[in-house]
TORDOZA-422391 format. One record per residue (C-alpha): z, x, y. Coordinates in steps of 0.25 Angstrom, whole numbers, plus 5000, padded with zeros to 4 digits. Layout:
! TORDOZA-422391
ZXY/...
//
This chain:
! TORDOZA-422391
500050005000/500150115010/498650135012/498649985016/498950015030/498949905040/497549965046/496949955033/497449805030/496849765042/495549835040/495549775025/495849645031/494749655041/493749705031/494349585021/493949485031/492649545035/492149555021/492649395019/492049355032/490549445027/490649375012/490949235018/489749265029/488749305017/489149205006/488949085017/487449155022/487149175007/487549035003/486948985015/485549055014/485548994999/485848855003/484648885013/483648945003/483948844993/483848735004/482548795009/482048804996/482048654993/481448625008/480448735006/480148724993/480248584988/479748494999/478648575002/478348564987/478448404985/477648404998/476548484994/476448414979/476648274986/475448324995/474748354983/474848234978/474448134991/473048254992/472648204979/472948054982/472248064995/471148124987/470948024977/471147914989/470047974996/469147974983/469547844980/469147804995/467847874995/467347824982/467647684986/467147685000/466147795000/466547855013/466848015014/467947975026/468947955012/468748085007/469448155018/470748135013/469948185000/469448315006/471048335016/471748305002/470948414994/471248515004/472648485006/472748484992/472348624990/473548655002/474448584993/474348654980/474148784988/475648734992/476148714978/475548854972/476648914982/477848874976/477248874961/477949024960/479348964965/479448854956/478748884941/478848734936/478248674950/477048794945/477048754934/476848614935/475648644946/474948734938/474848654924/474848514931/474748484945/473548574948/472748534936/472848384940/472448424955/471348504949/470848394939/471048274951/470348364963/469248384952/469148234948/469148204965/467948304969/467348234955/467648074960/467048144974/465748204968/465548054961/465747984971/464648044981/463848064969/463647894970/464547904955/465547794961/465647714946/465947854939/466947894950/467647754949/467547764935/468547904935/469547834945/470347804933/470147964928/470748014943/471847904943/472347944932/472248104935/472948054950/474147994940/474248134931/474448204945/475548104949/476248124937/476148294940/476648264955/477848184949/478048314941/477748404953/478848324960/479848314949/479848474952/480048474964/481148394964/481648494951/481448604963/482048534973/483448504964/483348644960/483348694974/484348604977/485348654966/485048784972/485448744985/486648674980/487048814971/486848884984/488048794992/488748804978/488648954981/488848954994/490248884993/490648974980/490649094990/491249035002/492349004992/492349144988/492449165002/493449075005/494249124993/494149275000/494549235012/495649185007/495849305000/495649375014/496649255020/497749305012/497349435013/497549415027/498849335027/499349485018/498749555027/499149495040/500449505034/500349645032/499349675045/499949585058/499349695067/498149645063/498149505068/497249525080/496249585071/496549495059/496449375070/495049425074/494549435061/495149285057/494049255070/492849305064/493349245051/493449115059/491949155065/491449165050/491949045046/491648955055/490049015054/490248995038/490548875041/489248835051/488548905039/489048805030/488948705039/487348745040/487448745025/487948585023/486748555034/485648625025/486148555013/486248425022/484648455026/484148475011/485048345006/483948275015/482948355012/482948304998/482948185003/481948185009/481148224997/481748114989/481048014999/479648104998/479848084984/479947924984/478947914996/477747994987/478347914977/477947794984/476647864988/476147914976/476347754970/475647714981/474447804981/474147754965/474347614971/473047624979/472047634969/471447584957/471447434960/470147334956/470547244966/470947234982/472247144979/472847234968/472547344977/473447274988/474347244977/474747374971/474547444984/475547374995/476747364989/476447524987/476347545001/477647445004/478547544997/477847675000/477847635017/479147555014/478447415020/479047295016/477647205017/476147235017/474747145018/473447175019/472347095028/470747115027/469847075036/468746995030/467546955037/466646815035/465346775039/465046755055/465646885058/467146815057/468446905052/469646825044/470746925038/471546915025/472646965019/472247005006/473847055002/475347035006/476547095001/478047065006/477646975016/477946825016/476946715010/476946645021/476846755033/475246785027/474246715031/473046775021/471746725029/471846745046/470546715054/471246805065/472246905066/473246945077/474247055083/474147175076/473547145063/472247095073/472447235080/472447325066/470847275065/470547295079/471247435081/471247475068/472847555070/474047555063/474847435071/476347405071/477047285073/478547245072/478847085072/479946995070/479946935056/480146795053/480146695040/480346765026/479846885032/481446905035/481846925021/482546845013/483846895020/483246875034/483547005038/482147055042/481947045057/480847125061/479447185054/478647275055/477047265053/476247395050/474747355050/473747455044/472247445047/471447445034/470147515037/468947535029/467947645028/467447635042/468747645048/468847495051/469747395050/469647295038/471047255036/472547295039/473947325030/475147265036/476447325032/477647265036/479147325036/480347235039/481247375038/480747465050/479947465061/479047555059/478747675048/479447785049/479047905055/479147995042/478347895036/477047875047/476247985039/476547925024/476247775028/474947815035/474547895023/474847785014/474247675022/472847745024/472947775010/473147615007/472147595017/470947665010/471447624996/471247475003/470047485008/469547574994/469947444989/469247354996/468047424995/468347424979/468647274981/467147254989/466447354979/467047284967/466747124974/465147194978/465247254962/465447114958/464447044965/463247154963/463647134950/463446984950/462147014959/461647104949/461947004936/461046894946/460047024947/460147044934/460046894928/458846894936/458247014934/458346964919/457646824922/456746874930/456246984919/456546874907/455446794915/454646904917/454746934901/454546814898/453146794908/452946944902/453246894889/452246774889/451146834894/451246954883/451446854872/450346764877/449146764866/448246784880/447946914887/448446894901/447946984912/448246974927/447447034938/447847014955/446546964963/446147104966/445847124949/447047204947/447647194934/448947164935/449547114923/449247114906/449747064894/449847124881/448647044875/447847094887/448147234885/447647214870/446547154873/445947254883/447147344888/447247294902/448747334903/448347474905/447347434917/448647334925/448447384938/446747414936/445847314941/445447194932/443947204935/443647344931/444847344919/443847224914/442547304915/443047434908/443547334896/442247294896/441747414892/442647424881/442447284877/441247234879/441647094876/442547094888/441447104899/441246964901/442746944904/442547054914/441547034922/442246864923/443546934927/442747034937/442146894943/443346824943/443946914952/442946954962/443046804963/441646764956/442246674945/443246574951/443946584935/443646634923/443546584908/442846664898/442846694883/442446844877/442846924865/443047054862/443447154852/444847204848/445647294838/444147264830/444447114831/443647014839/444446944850/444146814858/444746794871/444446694883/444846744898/445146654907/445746704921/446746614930/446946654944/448246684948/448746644962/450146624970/450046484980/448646524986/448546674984/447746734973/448546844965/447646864953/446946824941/447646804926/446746814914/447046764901/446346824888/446546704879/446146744864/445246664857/445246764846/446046664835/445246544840/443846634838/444546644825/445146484821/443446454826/443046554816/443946504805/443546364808/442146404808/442446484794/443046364789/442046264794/441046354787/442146364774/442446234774/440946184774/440646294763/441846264752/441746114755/440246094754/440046174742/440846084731/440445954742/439046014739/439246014723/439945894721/438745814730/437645904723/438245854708/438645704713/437245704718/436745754704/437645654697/437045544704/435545574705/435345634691/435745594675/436445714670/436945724656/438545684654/438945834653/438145884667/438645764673/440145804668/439845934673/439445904687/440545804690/441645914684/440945994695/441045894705/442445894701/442646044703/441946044717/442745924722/444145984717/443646104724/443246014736/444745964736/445446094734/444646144746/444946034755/446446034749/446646174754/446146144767/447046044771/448346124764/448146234773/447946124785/449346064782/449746224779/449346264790/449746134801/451246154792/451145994788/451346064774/452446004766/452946094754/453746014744/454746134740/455546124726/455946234718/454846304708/454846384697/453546474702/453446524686/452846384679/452246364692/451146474693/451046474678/450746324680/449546384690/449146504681/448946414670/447846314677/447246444681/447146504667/446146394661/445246384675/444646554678/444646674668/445846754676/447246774667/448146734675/449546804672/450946794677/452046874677/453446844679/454846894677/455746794679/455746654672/455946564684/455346584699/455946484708/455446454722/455546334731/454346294734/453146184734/452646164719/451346124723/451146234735/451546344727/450646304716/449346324727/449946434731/449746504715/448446424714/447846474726/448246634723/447646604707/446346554712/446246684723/446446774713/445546714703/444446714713/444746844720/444646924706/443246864698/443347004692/444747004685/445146924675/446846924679/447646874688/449446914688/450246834692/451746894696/452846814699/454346864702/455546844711/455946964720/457246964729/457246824730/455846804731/454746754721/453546834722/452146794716/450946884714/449446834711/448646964708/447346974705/446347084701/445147054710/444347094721/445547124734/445747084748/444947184759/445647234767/445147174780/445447024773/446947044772/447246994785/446646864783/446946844770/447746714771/447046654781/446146524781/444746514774/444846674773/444046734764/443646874759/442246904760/441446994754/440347034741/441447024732/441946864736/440746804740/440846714727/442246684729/442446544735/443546474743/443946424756/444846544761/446246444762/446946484748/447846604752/448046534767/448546424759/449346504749/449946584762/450346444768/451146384755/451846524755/452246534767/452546384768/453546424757/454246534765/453446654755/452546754759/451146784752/450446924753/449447004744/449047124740/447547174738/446647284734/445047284735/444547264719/445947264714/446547134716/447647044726/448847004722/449546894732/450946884733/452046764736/453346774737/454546634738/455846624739/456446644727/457346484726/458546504717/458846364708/460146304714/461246254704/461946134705/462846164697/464146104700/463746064715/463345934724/461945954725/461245914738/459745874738/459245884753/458245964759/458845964773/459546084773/460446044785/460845904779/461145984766/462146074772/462845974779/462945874765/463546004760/464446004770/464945884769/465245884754/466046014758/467145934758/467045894743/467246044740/466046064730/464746144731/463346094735/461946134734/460546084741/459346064735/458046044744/457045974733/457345914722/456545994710/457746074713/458846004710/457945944698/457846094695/459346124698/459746004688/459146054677/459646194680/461246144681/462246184671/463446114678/463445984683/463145934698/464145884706/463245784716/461945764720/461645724734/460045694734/459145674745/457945594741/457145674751/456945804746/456245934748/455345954735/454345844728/455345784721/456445704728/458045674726/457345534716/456745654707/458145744708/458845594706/458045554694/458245684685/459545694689/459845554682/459045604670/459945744669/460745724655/462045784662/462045774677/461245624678/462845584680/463045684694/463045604707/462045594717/462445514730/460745514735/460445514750/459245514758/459845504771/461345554773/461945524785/462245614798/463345704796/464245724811/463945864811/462445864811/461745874825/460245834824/459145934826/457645904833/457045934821/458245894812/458445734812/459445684803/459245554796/460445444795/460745424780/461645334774/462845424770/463845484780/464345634773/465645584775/465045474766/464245544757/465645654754/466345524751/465045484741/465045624734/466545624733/466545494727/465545514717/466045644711/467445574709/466545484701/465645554691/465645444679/464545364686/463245384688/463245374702/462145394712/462345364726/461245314736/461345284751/461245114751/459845054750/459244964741/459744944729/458544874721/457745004730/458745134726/458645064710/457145054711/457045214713/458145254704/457445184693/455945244698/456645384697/457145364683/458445314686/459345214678/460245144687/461545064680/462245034693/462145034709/463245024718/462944984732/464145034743/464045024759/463045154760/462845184746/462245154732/462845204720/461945214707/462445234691/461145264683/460945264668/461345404659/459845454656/459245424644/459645544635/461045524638/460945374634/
//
C-alpha cells in the first residue's frame, strides 16, 4: 500500500474515469452506427428493391395494355406506353442486377425465373406486335390466351420476388433489433463499470478528499458525457421511430399493388361491354377507395340528335338513375364539352344517407371517356361519401388507373362494335351467300338444260359473235373452241371440212347480214362414220326493243331418219313376208276352184294352204306381241314354274318337226322361277327355231340349264354360221336381219329375238349371246331363281297386293302365330302338295296373280285327303285398316271384314277345328252354292251371320 500514494490514486481515479467516460462514448457510437447501418439498409435496400420489381411488374402490364390497345383500335398512339414500358424495363432489371451479389436467394430467383418469364413475355410482345402490322389480327387474337397465361406465371414469380423481400426486409430488421439489443448489452457493461468506477470513487474520495475539485471537474465532463449518451440514444428511439413507419408504409405499398395487380387482370378478357363494367368497377371502387361508380355513353340517333345512357351502376340507389337522358347538365354536361377531369361536392339526400343516416356530404369525381381520336364519348363517375377529394399520395396512382380503365373501356367497345359489325357481316355474308347459291343453282340449272338438251344450241350477238355452245354443239362441229370467233367465218371454215354443212352457212351468213328475215333449214352431215340429220332453225333473241343476238338450234332428226327407214323397212318386210304365204294360199285356192285334182294333190295343197296360213297368223301374232310389248299393255300372268319339264316339253315338239338333235343338259332336278308359262314358253320356242335356222349346216343344238348364286341361267348353243361383227349392235332390234351370201335363203321377219328381249326383260332377266363367225352362237338368260314357300305350320295368306299382305299379317300378330304370302295360286297348289305339316288357316283372295285363281286353290284344297279340313275365311275385299293412308296410285277398295273382325273370325275358327268350315263375306247364298258346286265342291251346310257365311262341305271322295 505505500506505493498507492495519494497522487497516484487520484491519477488512477482520473484515468478510471477517462477510460469509462472513452468506452461508454465508443460503445454508444458503435451501437448507434449499427442501428443506422441496419436501419439504412432496410430503406436503401428493401424499398428501392420492392420499388423496382413493383415497377417491373406495371412495365409489363403497361405493355400488354398498349398491345391490347393497339391490336384493338389500330392506332400506334397506344404503343407509347409499349415503347416507355420496354425501356423502362431495361432500367429496372439493370436496378435489380445491382443488389443480386448482396442477397443470393433474391439472384437466384432473378436468374432462373423472373428474367426468363420477362424474356419469354418481351418476345411474345414484339411477336403479338409483328402480327398485328403484319394484318394477322385473327392469329394475334388467337394467342391472347397464350400471353395471358405467361402474364399469370409472371405474377406468380412477382408474388415470389415480394415474398423475398419481405424475408430481407425481416432480416434486416432483426439486424436492427440485434443492434439495439447490442447497444443496450454494452451500456449496461458501461453502466456496471461506472459503478464499479462510482464505488471506486466513493473509496477513493475517502481516501483522496484533496482531490474534490478535481474529482468534481471530472463528475462535470462525466455529466457532459452522459447527457450527450443520452441525446444519442434519444437520436436512436427517433430512427427506430422512423423505420416503424417505414415498414408501414411498405405494408400499404404491398396492399395498394395488391389492389392494383387485381385490378390490371380485371381489364381484359371479357366477350362482352356489361361483363366488362362488371368485373371492372367494383375493382377500381376498392383499389381508389370509392364507394359508387356509373358509366354514361353517349349514343347518337338519326337527324344528328345525341341522347345518353347509363349503360352500369354500382353502390348508387335504384332510384337516384335515371338510364335514358335527352339532355345533360352541370358537370356531367361540362365533361363532353371540355373533356377535363371535374370535381363536384354536393349534399346527399334520400337513401344515399346510408342506412344510419349519417352520410351528409359526397363527392363526385367525373372522368371523361375518350376514344382514339381524343374525343369524348362518355364519362366515369366516382362517388365518395368519405372524403372530399383524393389524396394527394394517391393523384398519380388513381390517374394511372383511370386511363388504364379508360383505354381498357374504350378496347372494349371497340371489341363490343367489331363483334356487333362481325355478326351482322356474317348474316350479310349467309344472304350473299344464300344468293350467290341461288343464283348459280339457277345458273346450273339453265347450264344444266341447255347441256342435256337433245339440240345443239349456239348463241351469236348481232354482230355474229359466237358467244355461247353446248356440248351437243361442240360435237357436232366443235364450236366451243371458236366462242369469241365470228359465226360467219366459223361457218365457212366448217364447211370445208363438212361439205354437207354449207347450205346451213351460207343461210346463217344471210340471216345475219339481214338478208333472210328467219331461217329453217334441213341438212345432213357425217360424224364419228355415222350419218346425222339435223334441222336448223334460228330464233332471234331480243330485250323489250333492242336486238341482242341470234339462238340457233341443231334439232336431230337422226333417229326420226331412222324410225322412216325402219318404217319403210317394215312396210317393205311386212308386204314381203305377208304376201308370199297370202300369195300361196290364193295361188292354191284358186287351183282348187278352177281345176279337178286327184283327192291326194287336193289334200296336198290344202295342207299347204294350212302351213301358209298358220305362218300368216304366226306373223301377224308377232307383230301385235311386240306392239302391246312395246306400248307396255303386256300382261304377264306369273305362277311359279318348273323350267326342266318346261323346255323338255318344247324340245320335244321340235324333235319330230327338222333334223337338229336337240340335247339338254342339267344338274339339278327342279328349276324354279316365277314366271309366265306361256311367255316363257315363246321365249325357248323362238331361240330353238334361231338356232335351227341359223345352223343349215350342223345337225346339234345344247341346250344348258343350271341355277348359279341364286339365278337360273339357260343357254341355246348352236354350231352354225356366227353373228359379224358389225351386227352386234343391232341384234335385238326390230325387223333386223343379217345380210349376207350365206343368209339370203333364210326367212323371217327380224321380230324373234326383239320379242324374246322384251319377255325377258319383262320378267326382270337379262339376255346376252356370244358368237363366233362359222362356229356357232349361244344365247343366254338368266331369272331369279324363286324358292318353293312352306306352309307348313303357318296362316297362309293369298293376295298379290304386297302392302295389304303386310298389314293382314299384321293384324294377325296379335294371335301369335307365323304367316306367309303367296302371290298366285299355282303356288299354293304347289306349296300344298309339298306340305308335310298341317296349315293353320287360309286366308284366300279370289283375285289372284297367276292363271288360276283362289276358286282353283279352294277346289284342290277341299279335295287334299289330310288338310281339306283346315279353315279358310275367303275374301275378295277386306275392309280398310285405321293405319292405312291411300296413295294416288294405290286406292284401297271397302270389303266386308274390319281386321278387327277378321282377327276375331281366324281366332274363332282355330278354336274350332272339328267342322268344315269355310267362311265367306255375306252374299248370296243360292249364288256362293252355285260356285262351290261348279269348283267341285260339296256343301252339307251354310250358315249366314251379319257379315258373313260359313260353309261345312262334304270329306272328298277317297275319305268317304
Amino acid at each position: 500500500m505505500k506505493t498507492f500514494t495519494r497522487s497516484r490514486i487520484s491519477m488512477l481515479y482520473v484515468i478510471l474515469i477517462v477510460v469509462l467516460l472513452a468506452f461508454v462514448s465508443i460503445s454508444n457510437y458503435i451501437a448507434s452506427r449499427n442501428m443506422e447501418s441496419e436501419g439504412d439498409a432496410i430503406v436503401n435496400d428493401s424499398i428501392p428493391i420492392s420499388k423496382t420489381t413493383n415497377s417491373l411488374l406495371t412495365d409489363l402490364i403497361n405493355q400488354e395494355t398498349s398491345i391490347r390497345g393497339f391490336e384493338l383500335t389500330g392506332n400506334e398512339q397506344y404503343l407509347e406506353p409499349y415503347a416507355t414500358g420496354k425501356k423502362q424495363l431495361e432500367d429496372d432489371l439493370d436496378t435489380i442486377r445491382i443488389y443480386d451479389k448482396k442477397y443470393p436467394t433474391l439472384q437466384l430467383i432473378m436468374d432462373t425465373q423472373a428474367i426468363p418469364a420477362i424474356t419469354n413475355l418481351q418476345r411474345f410482345f414484339d411477336s403479338q406486335l409483328e402480327l398485328i402490322r403484319a394484318g394477322k389480327s385473327d392469329e394475334a387474337k388467337a394467342r391472347i390466351a397464350a400471353g395471358k397465361t405467361m402474364m399469370d406465371r409472371y405474377r406468380v414469380i412477382h408474388t415470389s420476388i415480394e415474398k423475398t423481400i419481405v424475408q430481407i426486409t425481416e432480416d434486416a430488421y432483426q439486424a436492427s433489433l440485434k443492434a439495439g439489443k447490442t447497444s443496450r448489452t454494452i451500456t449496461m457493461v458501461g453502466g456496471i463499470i461506472a459503478l464499479i468506477a462510482g464505488a471506486m470513487s466513493l473509496f477513493i474520495s475517502f481516501r483522496a478528499i484533496h482531490a474534490e475539485e478535481e474529482l468534481r471537474k471530472s463528475e462535470e465532463n462525466y455529466r457532459y458525457m452522459a447527457e450527450s449518451l443520452e441525446t444519442q440514444n434519444e437520436e436512436i428511439i427517433a430512427q427506430q421511430e422512423e423505420q416503424q413507419v417505414t415498414l408501414a408504409k411498405l405494408s400499404e405499398r404491398e396492399r395498394d399493388l395488391e389492389l392494383i395487380s387485381s385490378y390490371q387482370e380485371k381489364l381484359t378478357g371479357y366477350v362482352e361491354l356489361k361483363d366488362f363494367l362488371k368485373h371492372t368497377l367494383p375493382a377500381l371502387l376498392n383499389s381508389l377507395l370509392q364507394d359508387a361508380a356509373l358509366v354514361v355513353m353517349k349514343r347518337e340517333s338519326g337527324g344528328g340528335a345525341s341522347s345518353y345512357e347509363v349503360i352500369h351502376s354500382i353502390g348508387y340507389p335504384k332510384e337516384h338513375i335515371q338510364v335514358h337522358q335527352k339532355e345533360l347538365f352541370g358537370p356531367a354536361r361540362r365533361v363532353f364539352e371540355e373533356g377535363t377531369n371535374l370535381i363536384h361536392t354536393r349534399d346527399v339526400s334520400g337513401h344515399e344517407k346510408g342506412v344510419h343516416g349519417g352520410m351528409s356530404h359526397a363527392v363526385d369525381h367525373y372522368v371523361p371517356l375518350l376514344d382514339d381520336k381524343q374525343a369524348v364519348i362518355g364519362f366515369l363517375l366516382l362517388t365518395s361519401y368519405q372524403s372530399s377529394v383524393f389524396q394527394e399520395n394517391n393523384q398519380r396512382l388513381t390517374k394511372g388507373l383511370v386511363r388504364q380503365f379508360g383505354l381498357a373501356f374504350f378496347a372494349q367497345v371497340m371489341n363490343d362494335e367489331r363483334v356487333k359489325q362481325a355478326a351482322h357481316l356474317a348474316e350479310l355474308n349467309d344472304q350473299l351467300i344464300t344468293e350467290k347459291q341461288l343464283i348459280e343453282g339457277q345458273r346450273d340449272l339453265i347450264q344444266n338444260i341447255l347441256e342435256s338438251a337433245h339440240e345443239g344450241m349456239m348463241m351469236c350477238d348481232s354482230e355474229g359473235t359466237i358467244l355461247f355452245s353446248n356440248q351437243r354443239m361442240s360435237r357436232y362441229f366443235g364450236l366451243n373452241a371458236r366462242i369469241g370467233e365470228n359465226l360467219v367465218a366459223s361457218c365457212h371454215a366448217i364447211a370445208v371440212e363438212t361439205p354437207g354443212f354449207f347450205g346451213a352457212a351460207s343461210s346463217i351468213e344471210a340471216l345475219i347480214n339481214g338478208t333472210h328475215t328467219h331461217l329453217t333449214q334441213r341438212f345432213g352431215f357425217v360424224l364419228d362414220d355415222q350419218p346425222q340429220h339435223v334441222e336448223l332453225y334460228a330464233t332471234v333473241v331480243s330485250e323489250d326493243t333492242e336486238q341482242q343476238g341470234y339462238l340457233f338450234v341443231f334439232r336431230d332428226r337422226t333417229e326420226e331418219e331412222r324410225v322412216d327407214e325402219m318404217k319403210n323397212e317394215f312396210i317393205s318386210i311386212v308386204s314381203h313376208e305377208l304376201r308370199t304365204p297370202l300369195a300361196s294360199v290364193l295361188g292354191f285356192i284358186e287351183i282348187l276352184l278352177h281345176r279337178e285334182l286327184p283327192q291326194d294333190k287336193q289334200k296336198k295343197y290344202m295342207e299347204t294352204i294350212y302351213k301358209e296360213a298358220h305362218r300368216l297368223s304366226n306373223l301377224i301374232n308377232d307383230f301385235l306381241d311386240l306392239q302391246r310389248m312395246e306400248s307396255g299393255r303386256q300382261l304377264y300372268h306369273f305362277s311359279p314354274i318348273n323350267l326342266l319339264p318346261t323346255v323338255q316339253d318344247i324340245v320335244d315338239q321340235w324333235q319330230d318337226k327338222q333334223n337338229h338333235n336337240i340335247v339338254i343338259h342339267q344338274q339339278e332336278a327342279e328349276l324354279w322361277v316365277r314366271a309366265d308359262a306361256d311367255r316363257i314358253r315363246q321365249v325357248f320356242h323362238n331361240l330353238i327355231s334361231n338356232a335351227i335356222k341359223y345352223s343349215p349346216g350342223a345337225d346339234r343344238i345344247d341346250i344348258y340349264l343350271s341355277a348359279v348364286n341364286g339365278k337360273i341361267v339357260a343357254a341355246v348353243q348352236d354350231y352354225g354360221l356366227g353373228i359379224p361383227e358389225d351386227a352386234h349392235d343391232q341384234m335385238f332390234s326390230k325387223f333386223f336381219r343379217v345380210d349376207n351370201s350365206d343368209r339370203r335363203q333364210i326367212g323371217g321377219t327380224g321380230l324373234g329375238l326383239a320379242i324374246v328381249k322384251e319377255i325377258v326383260e319383262g320378267h326382270d332377266g337379262q339376255i346376252s349371246y356370244e358368237s363366233t363367225m362359222g362356229e356357232g352362237t349361244t344365247f343366254r338368260i338368266e331369272l331369279d331363281q324363286y324358292k318353293l314357300s312352306s306352309m307348313d305350320g303357318k296362316i297362309v295368306i293369298f293376295e298379290d297386293d304386297d302392302d295389304l299382305a303386310k298389314l293382314i299379317q299384321i293384324a294377325l300378330n296379335k294371335l301369335d302365330l307365323p304367316s306367309i304370302q303367296l302371290r298366285s295360286a299355282e303356288e299354293g297348289i304347289i306349296a300344298l302338295n309339298r306340305c308335310k305339316g298341317e296349315p293353320i288357316l287360309f286366308i284366300v283372295d279370289i283375285h289372284l296373280e297367276g292363271v288360276k285363281n283362289g276358286w282353283d286353290f279352294i277346289s284342290d284344297l277341299s279335295r287334299h285327303p289330310m288338310y281339306y279340313q283346315t279353315p279358310v275365311i275367303v275374301s275378295t275385299a277386306l275392309d280398310q285398316p285405321h293405319d292405312f293412308h291411300e296413295k294416288e296410285i294405290q286406292k284401297y277398295l271397302k270389303k266386308p271384314f274390319t281386321m278387327e273382325r277378321l282377327v276375331q273370325v281366324a281366332k274363332n275358327l282355330l278354336d274350332n277345328k272339328k267342322s268344315n268350315a269355310y267362311v265367306f263375306p255375306a252374299q248370296d247364298k243360292d249364288s256362293l252354292s252355285n260356285t262351290l258346286q261348279r269348283n267341285g265342291i260339296d256343301v252339307l251346310e251354310m250358315k249366314e251371320n251379319l257379315d258373313m257365311i260359313e260353309v261345312e262341305i262334304k270329306k272328298p271322295k277317297s275319305e268317304a
